[in-house]
PyMOL Python script that loads the backbone (N, CA, C, O; Angstrom):
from pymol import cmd

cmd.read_pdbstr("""\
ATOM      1  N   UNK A   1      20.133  -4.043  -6.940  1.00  0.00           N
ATOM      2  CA  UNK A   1      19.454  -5.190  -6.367  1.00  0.00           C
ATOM      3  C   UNK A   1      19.664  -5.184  -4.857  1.00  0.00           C
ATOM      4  O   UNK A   1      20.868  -5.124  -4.608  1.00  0.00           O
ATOM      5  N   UNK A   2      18.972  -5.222  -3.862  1.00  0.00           N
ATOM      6  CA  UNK A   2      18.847  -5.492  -2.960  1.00  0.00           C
ATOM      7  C   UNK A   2      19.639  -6.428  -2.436  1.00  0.00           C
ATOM      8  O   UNK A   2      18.761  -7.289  -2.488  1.00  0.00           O
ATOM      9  N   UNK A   3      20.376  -6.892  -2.062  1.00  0.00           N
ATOM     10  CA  UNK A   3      21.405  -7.659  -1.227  1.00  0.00           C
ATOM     11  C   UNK A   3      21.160  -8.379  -0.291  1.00  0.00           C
ATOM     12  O   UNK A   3      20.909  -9.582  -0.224  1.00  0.00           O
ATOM     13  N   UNK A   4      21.259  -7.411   0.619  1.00  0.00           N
ATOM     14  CA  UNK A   4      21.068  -8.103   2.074  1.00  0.00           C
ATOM     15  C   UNK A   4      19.712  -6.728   2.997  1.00  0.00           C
ATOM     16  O   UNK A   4      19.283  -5.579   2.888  1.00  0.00           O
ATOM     17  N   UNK A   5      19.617  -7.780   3.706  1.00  0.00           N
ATOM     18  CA  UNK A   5      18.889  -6.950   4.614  1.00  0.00           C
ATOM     19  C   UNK A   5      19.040  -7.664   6.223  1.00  0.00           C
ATOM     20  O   UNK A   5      18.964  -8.878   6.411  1.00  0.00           O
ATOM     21  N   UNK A   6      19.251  -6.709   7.245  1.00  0.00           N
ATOM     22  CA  UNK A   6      19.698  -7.691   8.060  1.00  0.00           C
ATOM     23  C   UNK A   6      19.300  -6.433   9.603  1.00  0.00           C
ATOM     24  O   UNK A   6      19.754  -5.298   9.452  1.00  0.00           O
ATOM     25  N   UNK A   7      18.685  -6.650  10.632  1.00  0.00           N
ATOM     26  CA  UNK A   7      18.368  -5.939  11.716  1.00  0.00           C
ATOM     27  C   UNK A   7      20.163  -6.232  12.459  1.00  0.00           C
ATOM     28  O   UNK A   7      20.677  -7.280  12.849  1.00  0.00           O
ATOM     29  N   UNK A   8      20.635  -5.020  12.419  1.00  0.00           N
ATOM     30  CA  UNK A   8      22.084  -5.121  12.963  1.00  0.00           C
ATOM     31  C   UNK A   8      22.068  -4.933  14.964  1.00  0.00           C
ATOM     32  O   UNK A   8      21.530  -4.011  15.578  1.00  0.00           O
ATOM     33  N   UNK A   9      22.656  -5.848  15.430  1.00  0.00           N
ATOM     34  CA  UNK A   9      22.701  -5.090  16.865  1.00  0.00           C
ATOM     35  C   UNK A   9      22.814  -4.044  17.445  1.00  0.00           C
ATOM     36  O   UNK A   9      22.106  -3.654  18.373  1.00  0.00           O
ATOM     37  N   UNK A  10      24.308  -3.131  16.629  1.00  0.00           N
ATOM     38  CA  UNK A  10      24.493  -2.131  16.972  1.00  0.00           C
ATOM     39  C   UNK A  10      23.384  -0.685  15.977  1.00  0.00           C
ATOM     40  O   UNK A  10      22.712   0.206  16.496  1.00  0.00           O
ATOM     41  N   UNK A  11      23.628  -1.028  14.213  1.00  0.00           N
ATOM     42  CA  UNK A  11      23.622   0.254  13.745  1.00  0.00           C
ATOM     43  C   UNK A  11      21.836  -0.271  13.378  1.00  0.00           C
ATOM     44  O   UNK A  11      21.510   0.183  12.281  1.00  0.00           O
ATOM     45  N   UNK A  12      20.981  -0.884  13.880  1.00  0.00           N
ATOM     46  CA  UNK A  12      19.305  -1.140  13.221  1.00  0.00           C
ATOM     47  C   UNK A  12      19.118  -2.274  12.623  1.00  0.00           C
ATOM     48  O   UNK A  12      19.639  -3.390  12.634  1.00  0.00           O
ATOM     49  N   UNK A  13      17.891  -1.519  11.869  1.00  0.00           N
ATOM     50  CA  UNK A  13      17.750  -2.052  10.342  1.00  0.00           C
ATOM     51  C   UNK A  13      18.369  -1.363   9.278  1.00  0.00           C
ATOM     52  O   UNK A  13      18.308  -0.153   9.057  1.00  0.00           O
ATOM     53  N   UNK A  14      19.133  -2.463   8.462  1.00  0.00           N
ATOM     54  CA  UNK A  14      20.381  -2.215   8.176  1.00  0.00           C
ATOM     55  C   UNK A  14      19.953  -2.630   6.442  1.00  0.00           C
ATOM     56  O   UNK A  14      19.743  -3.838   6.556  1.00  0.00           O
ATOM     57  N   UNK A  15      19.725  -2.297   4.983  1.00  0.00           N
ATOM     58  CA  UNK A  15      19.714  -2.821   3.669  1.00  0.00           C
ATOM     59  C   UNK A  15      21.153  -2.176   3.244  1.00  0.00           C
ATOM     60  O   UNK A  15      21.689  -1.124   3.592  1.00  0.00           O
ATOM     61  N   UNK A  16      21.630  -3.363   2.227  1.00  0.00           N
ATOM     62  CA  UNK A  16      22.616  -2.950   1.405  1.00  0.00           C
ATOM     63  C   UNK A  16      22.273  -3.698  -0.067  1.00  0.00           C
ATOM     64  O   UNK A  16      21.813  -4.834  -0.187  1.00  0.00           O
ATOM     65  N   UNK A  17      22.597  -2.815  -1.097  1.00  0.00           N
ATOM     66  CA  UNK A  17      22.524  -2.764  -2.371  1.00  0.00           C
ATOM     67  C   UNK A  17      23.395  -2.952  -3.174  1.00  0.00           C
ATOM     68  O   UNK A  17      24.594  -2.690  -3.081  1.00  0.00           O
ATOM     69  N   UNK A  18      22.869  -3.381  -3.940  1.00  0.00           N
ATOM     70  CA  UNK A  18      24.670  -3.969  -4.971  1.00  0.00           C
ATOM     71  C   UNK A  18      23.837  -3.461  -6.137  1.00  0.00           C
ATOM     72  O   UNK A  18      22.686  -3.723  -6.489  1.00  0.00           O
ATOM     73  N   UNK A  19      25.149  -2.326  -6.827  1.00  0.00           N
ATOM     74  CA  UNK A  19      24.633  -1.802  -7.706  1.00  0.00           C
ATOM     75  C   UNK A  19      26.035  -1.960  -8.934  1.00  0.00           C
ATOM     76  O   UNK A  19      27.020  -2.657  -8.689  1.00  0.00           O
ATOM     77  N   UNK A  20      25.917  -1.422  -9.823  1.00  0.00           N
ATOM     78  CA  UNK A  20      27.058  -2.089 -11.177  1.00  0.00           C
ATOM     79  C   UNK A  20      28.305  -1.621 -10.880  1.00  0.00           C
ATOM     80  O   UNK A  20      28.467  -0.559 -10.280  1.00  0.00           O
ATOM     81  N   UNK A  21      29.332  -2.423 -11.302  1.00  0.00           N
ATOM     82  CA  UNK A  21      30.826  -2.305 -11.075  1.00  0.00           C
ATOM     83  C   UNK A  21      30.972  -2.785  -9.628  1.00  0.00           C
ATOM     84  O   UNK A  21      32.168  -2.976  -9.410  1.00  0.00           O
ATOM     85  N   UNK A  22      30.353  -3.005  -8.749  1.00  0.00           N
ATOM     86  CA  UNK A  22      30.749  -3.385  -7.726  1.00  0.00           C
ATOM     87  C   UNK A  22      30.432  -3.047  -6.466  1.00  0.00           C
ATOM     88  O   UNK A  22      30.471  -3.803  -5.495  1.00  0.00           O
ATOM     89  N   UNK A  23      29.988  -1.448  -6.478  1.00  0.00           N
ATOM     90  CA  UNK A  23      29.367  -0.534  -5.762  1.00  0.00           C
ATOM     91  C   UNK A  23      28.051  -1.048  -4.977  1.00  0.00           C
ATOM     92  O   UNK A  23      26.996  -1.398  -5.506  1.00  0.00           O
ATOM     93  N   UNK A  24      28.406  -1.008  -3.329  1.00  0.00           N
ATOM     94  CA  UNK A  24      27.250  -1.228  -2.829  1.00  0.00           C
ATOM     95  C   UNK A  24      26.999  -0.141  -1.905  1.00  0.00           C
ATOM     96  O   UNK A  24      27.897   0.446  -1.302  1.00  0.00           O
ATOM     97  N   UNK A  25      25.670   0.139  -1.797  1.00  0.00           N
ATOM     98  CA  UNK A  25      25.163   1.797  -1.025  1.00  0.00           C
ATOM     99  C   UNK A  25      24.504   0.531   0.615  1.00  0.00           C
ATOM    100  O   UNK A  25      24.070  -0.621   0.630  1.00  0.00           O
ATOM    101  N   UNK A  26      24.698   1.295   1.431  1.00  0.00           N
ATOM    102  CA  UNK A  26      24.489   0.764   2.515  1.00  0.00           C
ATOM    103  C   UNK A  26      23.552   1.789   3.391  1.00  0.00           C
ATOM    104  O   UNK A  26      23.875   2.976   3.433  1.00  0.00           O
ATOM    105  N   UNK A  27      22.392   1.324   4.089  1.00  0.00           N
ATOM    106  CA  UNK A  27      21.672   2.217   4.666  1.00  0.00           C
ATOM    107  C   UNK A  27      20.946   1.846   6.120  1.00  0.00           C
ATOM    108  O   UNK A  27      19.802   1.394   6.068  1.00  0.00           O
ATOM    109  N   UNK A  28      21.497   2.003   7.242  1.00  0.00           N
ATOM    110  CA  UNK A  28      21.686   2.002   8.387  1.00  0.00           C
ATOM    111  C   UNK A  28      20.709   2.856   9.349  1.00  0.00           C
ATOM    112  O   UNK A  28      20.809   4.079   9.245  1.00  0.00           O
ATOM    113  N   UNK A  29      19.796   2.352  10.256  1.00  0.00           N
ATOM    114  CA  UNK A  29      18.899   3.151  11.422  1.00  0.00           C
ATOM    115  C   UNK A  29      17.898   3.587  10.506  1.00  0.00           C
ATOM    116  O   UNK A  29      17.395   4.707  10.423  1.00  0.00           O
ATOM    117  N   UNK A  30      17.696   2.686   9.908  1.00  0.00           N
ATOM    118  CA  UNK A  30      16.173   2.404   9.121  1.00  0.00           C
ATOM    119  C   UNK A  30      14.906   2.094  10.185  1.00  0.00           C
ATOM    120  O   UNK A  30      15.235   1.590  11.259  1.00  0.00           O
ATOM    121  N   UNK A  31      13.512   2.357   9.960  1.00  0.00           N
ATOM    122  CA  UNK A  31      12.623   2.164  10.590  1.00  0.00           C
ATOM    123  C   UNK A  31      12.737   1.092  10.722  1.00  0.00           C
ATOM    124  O   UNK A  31      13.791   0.520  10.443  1.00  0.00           O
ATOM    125  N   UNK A  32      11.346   0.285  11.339  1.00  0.00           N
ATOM    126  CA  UNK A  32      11.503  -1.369  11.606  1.00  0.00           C
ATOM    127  C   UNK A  32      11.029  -1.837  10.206  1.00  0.00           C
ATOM    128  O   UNK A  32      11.771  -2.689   9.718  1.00  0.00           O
ATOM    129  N   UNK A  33       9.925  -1.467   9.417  1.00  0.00           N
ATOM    130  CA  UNK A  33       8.738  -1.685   8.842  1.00  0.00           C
ATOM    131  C   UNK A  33       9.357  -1.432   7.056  1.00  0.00           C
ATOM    132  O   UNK A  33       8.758  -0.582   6.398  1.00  0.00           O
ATOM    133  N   UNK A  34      10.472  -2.161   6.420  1.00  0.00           N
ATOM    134  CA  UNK A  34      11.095  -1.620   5.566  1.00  0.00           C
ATOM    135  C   UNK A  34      10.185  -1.967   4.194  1.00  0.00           C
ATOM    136  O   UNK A  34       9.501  -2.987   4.104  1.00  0.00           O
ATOM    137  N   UNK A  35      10.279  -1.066   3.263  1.00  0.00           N
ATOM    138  CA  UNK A  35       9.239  -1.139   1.771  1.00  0.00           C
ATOM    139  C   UNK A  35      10.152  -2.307   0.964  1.00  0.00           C
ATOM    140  O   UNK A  35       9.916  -2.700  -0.178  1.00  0.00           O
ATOM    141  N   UNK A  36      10.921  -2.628   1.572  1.00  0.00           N
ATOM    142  CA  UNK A  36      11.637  -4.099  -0.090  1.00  0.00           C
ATOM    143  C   UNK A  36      12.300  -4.989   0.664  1.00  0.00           C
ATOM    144  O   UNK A  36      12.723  -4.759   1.798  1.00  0.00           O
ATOM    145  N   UNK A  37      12.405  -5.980   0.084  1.00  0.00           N
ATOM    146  CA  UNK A  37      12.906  -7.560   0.330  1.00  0.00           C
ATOM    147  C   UNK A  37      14.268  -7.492  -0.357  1.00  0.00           C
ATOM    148  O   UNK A  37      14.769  -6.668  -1.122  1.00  0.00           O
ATOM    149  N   UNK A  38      14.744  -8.764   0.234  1.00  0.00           N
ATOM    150  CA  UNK A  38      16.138  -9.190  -0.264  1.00  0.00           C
ATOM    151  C   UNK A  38      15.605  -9.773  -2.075  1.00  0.00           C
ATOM    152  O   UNK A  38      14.626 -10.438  -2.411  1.00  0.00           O
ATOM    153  N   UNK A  39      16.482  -9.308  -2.729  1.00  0.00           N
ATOM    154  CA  UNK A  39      16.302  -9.809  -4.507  1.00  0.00           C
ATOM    155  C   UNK A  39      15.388  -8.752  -5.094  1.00  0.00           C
ATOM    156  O   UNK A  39      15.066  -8.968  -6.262  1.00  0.00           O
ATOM    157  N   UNK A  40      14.910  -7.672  -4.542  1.00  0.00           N
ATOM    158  CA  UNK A  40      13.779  -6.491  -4.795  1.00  0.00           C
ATOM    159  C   UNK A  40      15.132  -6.053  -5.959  1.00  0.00           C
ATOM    160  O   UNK A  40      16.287  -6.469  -5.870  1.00  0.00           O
ATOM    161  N   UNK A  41      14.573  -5.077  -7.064  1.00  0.00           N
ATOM    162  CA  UNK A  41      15.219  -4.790  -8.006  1.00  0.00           C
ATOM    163  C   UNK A  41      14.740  -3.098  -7.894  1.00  0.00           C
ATOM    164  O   UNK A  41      13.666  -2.667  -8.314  1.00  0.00           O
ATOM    165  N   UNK A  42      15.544  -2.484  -7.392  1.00  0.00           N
ATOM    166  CA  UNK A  42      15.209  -0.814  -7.075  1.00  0.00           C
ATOM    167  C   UNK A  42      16.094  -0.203  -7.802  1.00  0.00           C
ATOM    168  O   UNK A  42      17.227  -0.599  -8.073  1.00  0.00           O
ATOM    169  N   UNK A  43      15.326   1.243  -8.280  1.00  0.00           N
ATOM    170  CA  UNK A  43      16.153   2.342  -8.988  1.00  0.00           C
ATOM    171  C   UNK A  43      16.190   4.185  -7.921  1.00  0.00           C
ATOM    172  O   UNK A  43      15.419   4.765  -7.156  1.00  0.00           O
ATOM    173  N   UNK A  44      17.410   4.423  -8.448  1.00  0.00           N
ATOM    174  CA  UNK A  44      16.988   5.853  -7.940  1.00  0.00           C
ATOM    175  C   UNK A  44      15.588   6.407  -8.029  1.00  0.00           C
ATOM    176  O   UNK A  44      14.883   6.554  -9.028  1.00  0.00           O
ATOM    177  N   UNK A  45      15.313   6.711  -6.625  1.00  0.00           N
ATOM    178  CA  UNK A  45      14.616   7.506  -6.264  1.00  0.00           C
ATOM    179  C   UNK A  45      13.301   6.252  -5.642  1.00  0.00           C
ATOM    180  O   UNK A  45      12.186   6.683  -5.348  1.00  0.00           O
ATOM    181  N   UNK A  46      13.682   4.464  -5.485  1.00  0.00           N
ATOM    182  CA  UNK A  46      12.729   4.353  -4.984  1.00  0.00           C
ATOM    183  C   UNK A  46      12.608   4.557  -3.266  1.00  0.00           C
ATOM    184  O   UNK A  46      13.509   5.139  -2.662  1.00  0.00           O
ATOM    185  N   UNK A  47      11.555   4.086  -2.649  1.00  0.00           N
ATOM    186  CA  UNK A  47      11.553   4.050  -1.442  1.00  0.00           C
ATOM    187  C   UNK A  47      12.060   2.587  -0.777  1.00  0.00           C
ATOM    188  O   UNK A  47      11.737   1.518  -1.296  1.00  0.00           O
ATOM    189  N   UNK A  48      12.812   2.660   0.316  1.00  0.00           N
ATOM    190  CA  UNK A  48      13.348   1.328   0.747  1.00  0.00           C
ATOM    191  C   UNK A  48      12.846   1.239   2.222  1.00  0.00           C
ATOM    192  O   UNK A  48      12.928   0.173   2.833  1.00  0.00           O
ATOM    193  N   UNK A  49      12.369   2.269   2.742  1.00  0.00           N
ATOM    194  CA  UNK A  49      12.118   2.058   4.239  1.00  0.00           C
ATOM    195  C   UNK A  49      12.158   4.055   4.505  1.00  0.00           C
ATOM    196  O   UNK A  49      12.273   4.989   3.712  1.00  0.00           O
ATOM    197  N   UNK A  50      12.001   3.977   5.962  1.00  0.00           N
ATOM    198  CA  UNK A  50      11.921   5.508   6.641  1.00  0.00           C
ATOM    199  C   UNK A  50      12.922   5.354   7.277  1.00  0.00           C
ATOM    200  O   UNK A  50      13.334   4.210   7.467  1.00  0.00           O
ATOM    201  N   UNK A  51      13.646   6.540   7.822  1.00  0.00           N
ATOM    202  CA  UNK A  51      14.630   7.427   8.858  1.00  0.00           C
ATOM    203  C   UNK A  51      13.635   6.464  10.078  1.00  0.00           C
ATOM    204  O   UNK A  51      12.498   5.994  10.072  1.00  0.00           O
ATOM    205  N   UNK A  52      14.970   6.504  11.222  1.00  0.00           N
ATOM    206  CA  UNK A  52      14.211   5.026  12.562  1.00  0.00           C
ATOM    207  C   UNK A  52      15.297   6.025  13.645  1.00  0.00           C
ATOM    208  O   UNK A  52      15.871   7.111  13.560  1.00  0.00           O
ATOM    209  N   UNK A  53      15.167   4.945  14.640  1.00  0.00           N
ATOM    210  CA  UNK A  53      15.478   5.233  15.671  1.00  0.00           C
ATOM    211  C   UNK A  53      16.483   3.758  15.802  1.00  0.00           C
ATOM    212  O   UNK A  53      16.748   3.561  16.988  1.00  0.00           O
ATOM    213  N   UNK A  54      16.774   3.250  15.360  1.00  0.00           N
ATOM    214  CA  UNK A  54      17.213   1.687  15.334  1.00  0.00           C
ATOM    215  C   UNK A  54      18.611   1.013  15.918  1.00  0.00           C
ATOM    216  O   UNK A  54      18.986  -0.068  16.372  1.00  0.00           O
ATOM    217  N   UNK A  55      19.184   2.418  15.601  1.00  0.00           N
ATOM    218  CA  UNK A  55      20.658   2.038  15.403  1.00  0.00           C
ATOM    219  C   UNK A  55      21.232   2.508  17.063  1.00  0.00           C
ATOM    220  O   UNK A  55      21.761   3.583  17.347  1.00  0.00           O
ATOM    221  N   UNK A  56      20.909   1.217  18.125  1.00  0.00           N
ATOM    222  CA  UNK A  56      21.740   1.530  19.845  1.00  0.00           C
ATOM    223  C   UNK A  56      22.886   2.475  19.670  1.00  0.00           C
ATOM    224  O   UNK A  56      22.768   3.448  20.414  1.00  0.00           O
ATOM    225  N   UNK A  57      24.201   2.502  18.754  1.00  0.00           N
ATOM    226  CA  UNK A  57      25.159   3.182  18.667  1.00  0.00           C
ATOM    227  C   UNK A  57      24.829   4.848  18.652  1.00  0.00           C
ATOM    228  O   UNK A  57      25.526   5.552  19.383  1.00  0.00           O
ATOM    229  N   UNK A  58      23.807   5.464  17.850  1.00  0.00           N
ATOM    230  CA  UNK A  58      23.426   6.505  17.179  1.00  0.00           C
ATOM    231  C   UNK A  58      21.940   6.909  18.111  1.00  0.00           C
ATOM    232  O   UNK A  58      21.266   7.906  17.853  1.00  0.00           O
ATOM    233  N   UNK A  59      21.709   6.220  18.885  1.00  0.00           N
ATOM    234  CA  UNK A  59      20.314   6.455  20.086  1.00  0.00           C
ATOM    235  C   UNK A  59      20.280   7.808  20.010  1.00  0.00           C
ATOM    236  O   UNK A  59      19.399   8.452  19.441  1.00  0.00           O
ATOM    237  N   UNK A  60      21.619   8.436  20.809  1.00  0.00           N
ATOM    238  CA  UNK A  60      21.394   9.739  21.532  1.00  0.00           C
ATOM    239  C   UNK A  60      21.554  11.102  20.499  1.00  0.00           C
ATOM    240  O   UNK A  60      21.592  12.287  20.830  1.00  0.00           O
ATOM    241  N   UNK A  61      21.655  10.335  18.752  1.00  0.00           N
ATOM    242  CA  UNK A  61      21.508  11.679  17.643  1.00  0.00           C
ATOM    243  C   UNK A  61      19.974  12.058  17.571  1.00  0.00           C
ATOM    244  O   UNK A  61      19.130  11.525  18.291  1.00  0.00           O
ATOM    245  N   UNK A  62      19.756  12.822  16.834  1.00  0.00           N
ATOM    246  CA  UNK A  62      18.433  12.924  15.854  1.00  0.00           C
ATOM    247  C   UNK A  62      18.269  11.831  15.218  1.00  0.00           C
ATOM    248  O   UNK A  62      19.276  11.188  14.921  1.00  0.00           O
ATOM    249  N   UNK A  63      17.107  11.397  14.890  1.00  0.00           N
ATOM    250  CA  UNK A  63      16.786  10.585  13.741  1.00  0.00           C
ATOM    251  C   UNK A  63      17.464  11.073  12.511  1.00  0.00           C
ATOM    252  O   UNK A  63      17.556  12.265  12.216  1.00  0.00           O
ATOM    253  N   UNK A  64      17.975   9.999  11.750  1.00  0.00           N
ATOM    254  CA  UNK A  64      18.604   9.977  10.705  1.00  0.00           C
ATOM    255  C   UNK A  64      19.080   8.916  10.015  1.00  0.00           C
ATOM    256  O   UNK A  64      19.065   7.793  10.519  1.00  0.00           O
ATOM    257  N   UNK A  65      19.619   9.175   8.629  1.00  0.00           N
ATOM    258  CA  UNK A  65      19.892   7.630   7.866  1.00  0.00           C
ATOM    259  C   UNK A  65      21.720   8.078   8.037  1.00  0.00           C
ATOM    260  O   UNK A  65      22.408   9.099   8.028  1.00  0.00           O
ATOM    261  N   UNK A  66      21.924   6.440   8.201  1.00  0.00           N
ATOM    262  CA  UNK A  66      23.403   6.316   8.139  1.00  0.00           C
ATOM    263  C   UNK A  66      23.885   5.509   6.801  1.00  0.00           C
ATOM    264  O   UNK A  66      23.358   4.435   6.512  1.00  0.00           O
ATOM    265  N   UNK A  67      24.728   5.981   6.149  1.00  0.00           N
ATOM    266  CA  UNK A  67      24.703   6.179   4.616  1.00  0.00           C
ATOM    267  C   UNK A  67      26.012   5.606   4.425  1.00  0.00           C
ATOM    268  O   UNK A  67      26.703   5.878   5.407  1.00  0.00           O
ATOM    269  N   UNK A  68      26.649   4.916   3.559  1.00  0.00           N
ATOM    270  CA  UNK A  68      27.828   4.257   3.413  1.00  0.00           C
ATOM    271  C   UNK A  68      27.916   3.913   2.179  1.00  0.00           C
ATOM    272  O   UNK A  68      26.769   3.771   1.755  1.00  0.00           O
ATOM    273  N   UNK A  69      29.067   3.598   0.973  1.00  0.00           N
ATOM    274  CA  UNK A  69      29.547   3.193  -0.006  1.00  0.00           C
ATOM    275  C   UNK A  69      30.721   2.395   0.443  1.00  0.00           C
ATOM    276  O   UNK A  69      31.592   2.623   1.282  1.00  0.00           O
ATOM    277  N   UNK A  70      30.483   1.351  -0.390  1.00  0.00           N
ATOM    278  CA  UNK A  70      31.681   0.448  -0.346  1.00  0.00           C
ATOM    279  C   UNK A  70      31.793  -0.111  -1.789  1.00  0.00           C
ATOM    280  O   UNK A  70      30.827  -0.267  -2.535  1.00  0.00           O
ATOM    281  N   UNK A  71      33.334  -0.450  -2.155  1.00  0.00           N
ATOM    282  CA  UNK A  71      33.704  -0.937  -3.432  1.00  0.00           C
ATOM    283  C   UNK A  71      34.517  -1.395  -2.799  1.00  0.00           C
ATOM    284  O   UNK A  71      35.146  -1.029  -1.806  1.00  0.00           O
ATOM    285  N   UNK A  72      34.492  -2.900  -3.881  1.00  0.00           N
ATOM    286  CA  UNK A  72      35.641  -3.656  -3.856  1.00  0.00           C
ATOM    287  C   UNK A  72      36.059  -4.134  -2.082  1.00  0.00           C
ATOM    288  O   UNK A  72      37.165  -4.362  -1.592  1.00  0.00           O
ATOM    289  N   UNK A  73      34.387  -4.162  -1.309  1.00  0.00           N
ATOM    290  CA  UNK A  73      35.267  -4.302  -0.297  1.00  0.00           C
ATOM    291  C   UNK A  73      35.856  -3.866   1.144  1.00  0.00           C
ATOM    292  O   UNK A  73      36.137  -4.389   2.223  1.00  0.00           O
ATOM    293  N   UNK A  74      35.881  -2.415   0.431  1.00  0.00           N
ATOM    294  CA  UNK A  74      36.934  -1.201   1.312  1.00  0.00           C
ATOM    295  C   UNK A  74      35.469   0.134   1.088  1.00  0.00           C
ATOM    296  O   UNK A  74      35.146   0.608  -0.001  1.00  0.00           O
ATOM    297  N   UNK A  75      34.753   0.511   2.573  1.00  0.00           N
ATOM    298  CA  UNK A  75      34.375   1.925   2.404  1.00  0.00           C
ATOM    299  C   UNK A  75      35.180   3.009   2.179  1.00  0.00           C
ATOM    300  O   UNK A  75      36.267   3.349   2.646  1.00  0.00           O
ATOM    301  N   UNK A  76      34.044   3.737   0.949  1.00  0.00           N
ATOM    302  CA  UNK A  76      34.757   5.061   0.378  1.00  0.00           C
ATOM    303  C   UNK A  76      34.163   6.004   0.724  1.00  0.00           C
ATOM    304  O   UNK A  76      33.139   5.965   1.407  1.00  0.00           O
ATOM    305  N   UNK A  77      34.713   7.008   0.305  1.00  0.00           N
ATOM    306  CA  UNK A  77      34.074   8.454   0.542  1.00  0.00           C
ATOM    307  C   UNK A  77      32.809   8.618  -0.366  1.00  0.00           C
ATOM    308  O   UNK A  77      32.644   8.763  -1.577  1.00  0.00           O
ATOM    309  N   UNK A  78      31.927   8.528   0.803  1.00  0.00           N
ATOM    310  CA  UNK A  78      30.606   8.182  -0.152  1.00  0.00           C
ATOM    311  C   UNK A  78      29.935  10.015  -0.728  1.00  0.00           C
ATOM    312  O   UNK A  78      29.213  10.143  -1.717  1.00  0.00           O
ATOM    313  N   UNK A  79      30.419  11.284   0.207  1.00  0.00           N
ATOM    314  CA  UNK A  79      30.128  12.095  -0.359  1.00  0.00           C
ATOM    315  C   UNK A  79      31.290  12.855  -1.409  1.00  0.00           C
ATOM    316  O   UNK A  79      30.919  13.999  -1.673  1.00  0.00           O
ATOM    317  N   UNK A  80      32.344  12.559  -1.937  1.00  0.00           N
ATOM    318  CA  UNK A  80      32.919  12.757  -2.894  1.00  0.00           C
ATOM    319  C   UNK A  80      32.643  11.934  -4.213  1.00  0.00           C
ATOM    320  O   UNK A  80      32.860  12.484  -5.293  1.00  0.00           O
ATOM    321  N   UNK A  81      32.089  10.409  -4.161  1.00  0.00           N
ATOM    322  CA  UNK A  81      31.455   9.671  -5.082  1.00  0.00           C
ATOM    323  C   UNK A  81      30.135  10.402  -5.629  1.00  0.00           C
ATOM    324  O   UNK A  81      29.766  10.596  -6.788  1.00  0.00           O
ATOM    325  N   UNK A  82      29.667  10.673  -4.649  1.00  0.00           N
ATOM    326  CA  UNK A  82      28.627  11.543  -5.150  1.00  0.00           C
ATOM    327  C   UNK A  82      28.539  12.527  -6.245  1.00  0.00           C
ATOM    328  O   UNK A  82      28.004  12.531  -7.354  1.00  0.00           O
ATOM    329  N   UNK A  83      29.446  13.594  -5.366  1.00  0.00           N
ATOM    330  CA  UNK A  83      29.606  14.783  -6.240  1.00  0.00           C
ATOM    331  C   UNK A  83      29.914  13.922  -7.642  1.00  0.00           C
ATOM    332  O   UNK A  83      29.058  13.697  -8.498  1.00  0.00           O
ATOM    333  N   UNK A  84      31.059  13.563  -7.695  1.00  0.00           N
ATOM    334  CA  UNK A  84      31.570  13.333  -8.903  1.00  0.00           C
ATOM    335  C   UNK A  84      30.349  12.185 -10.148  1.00  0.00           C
ATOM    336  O   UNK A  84      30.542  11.924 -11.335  1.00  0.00           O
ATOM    337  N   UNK A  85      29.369  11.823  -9.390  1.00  0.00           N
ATOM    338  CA  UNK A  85      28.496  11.110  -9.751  1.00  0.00           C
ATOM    339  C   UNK A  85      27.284  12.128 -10.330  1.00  0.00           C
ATOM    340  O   UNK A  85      26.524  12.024 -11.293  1.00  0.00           O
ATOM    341  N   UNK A  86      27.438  13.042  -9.411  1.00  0.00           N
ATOM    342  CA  UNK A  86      26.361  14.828  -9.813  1.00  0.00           C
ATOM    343  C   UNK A  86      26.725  15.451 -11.357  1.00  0.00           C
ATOM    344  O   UNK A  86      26.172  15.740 -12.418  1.00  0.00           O
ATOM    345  N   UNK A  87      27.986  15.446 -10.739  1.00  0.00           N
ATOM    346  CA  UNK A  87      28.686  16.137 -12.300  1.00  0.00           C
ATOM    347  C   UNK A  87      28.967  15.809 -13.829  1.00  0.00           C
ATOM    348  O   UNK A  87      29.259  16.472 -14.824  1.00  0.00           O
ATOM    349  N   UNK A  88      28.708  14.295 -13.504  1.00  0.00           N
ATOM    350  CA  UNK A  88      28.725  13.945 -15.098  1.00  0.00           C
ATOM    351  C   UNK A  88      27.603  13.028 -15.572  1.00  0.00           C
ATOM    352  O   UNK A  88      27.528  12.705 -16.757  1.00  0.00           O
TER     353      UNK A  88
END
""", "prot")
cmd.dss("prot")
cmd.show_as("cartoon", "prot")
cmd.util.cbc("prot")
cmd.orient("prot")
């Protein structure tokens, strides 16, 4: 479920997702023009918005998405969740 959505000062346009057990995926330097609303009910693989330019902190990278997991709270290692999310 869609959470929040919120144009951040520093890192853009900014959606975060609350997904089961607690797990929320966070997605940062989003275009302006995003495809879902706050309470939108999304599954893997939908579309939420495009790669932006958004995020003042991240100006002087390539375009790109800034990607985050958090549980309980505390960000985790969102590419070791992964893997281990690949594998079983």
């Amino acid at each position: 479920t869609v959470s929040k959505i919120v144009n951040d000062p520093f890192m853009g346009m900014t959606v975060e997702i609350t997904h089961k057990a607690g797990v929320v995926s966070v997605y940062k330097n989003l275009g302006s023009e995003l495809l879902v609303e706050t309470g939108a009910e999304v599954k893997a693989g939908d579309e939420i918005g495009t790669v932006g330019q958004t995020a003042i902190l991240e100006i002087a990278d390539q375009p790109h998405l800034h990607f985050e997991l958090w549980m309980d709270g505390e960000c985790i290692n969102s590419e070791a969740e992964l893997k281990t999310l690949i594998k079983s």
